[in-house]
Residue, then its C-alpha position, 0 to 999 in steps of 0.5 A: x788756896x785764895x785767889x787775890x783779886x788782882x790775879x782775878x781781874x787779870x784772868x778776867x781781862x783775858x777772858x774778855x780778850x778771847x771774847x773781843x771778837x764777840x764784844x767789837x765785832x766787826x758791824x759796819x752799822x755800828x762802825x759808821x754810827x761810832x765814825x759819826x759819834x752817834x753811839x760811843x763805848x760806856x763806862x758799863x761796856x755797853x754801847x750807847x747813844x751820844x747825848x744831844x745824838x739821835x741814832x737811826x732805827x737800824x743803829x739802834x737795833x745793830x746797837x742792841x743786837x751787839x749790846x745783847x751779844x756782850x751781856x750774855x758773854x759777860x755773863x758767861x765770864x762772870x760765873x766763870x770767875x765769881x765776879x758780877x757781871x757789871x764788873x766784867x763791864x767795867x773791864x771790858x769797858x776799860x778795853x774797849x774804850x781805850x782801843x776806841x779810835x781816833x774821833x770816836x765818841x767814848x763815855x768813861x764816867x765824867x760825860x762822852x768824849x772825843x777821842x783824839 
């Protein structure tokens, strides 16, 4: 039986949902730093430094704790359903940059933005 693409990014964004509160945990670090449009969701689905920012020592650590946290649960998703990781990313970052809130800074490709 062949599995159509479409019916596995489908089951891949699923994954990821049950995954959300691993990827957006709740961190107030990093819910100040995307407040202040320091850091911001990547096209990659990763957290990043907004160009022209300069993220503090802890922003920087939170930043790379939740940033390890997602690779490894990317990962896990990934063998699951025979994708590579930067493809569960780039769902993932689908996800998260569009529940990204009003005023957060987000990087879908073409240059950070402000959502409004």
């Amino acid at each position: 039986m062949r599995i159509s693409v479409k019916s596995t990014l489908v089951a891949t964004a699923a994954a990821i949902a049950m995954f959300g509160g691993l990827a957006m945990a709740q961190n107030t670090v990093i819910e100040n730093a995307k407040d202040q449009c320091v850091i911001g969701e990547q096209a990659d689905g990763y957290l990043g430094v907004v160009d022209g920012k300069s993220a503090s020592t802890d922003v920087q650590r939170e930043m790379r704790e939740v940033n390890t946290k997602r690779k490894t649960a990317y990962a896990n998703i990934a063998e699951q359903r025979g994708i590579t990781v930067q493809q569960v990313g780039q769902i993932a970052a689908a996800n998260l940059i569009e529940k990204a809130g009003s005023g957060e800074c987000v990087e879908a490709g073409d240059g950070w933005v402000r959502k409004p």
